[in-house]
N, C-alpha and C positions, 0 to 999 in steps of 0.2 A: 739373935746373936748379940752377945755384950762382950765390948771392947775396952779394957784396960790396959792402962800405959804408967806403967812404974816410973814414974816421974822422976823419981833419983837415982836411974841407971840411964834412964834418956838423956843423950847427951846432942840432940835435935841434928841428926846429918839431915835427914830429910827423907831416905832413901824410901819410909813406909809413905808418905806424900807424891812421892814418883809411882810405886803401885798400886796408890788407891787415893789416887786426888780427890774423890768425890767424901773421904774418911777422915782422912789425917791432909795439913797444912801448916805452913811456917807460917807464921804471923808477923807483922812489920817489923816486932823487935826480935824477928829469930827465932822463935821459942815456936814448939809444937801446939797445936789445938788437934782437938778430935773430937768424930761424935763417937759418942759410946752408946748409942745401937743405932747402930746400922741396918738397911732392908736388907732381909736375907738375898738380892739377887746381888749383894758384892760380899758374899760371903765368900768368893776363891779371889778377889782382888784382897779380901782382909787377909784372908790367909797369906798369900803372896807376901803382902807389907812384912808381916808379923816373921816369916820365914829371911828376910833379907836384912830386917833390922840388924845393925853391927853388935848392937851390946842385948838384942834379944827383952827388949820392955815392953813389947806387946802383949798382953795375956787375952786371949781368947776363951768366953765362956757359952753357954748353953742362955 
């Protein structure tokens, strides 16, 4: 699975960090970091994130 995060709709609530902490984190100045792939056994925590994002910047690929 590869994880992208449209960095210029992301406005860092945090929310995809609350369903897949082990993917997505705030970092000390606020701002998001992520890994962009992840092992497929938090493929339904990414999906979660990706579904609760407010502005929808998560992109999910193959």
């Amino acid at each position: 699975m590869k994880v992208t995060v449209d960095m210029t709709l992301c406005e860092d609530h945090g929310q995809c960090a609350i369903a897949a902490p082990e993917v997505f984190r705030i970092n000390d100045d606020g701002h998001l970091e992520y890994e962009g792939e992840p092992s497929d056994e938090l493929e339904e925590y990414v999906e979660e994130a990706a579904d609760v994002c407010p502005v929808q910047a998560i992109l999910l690929g193959a």
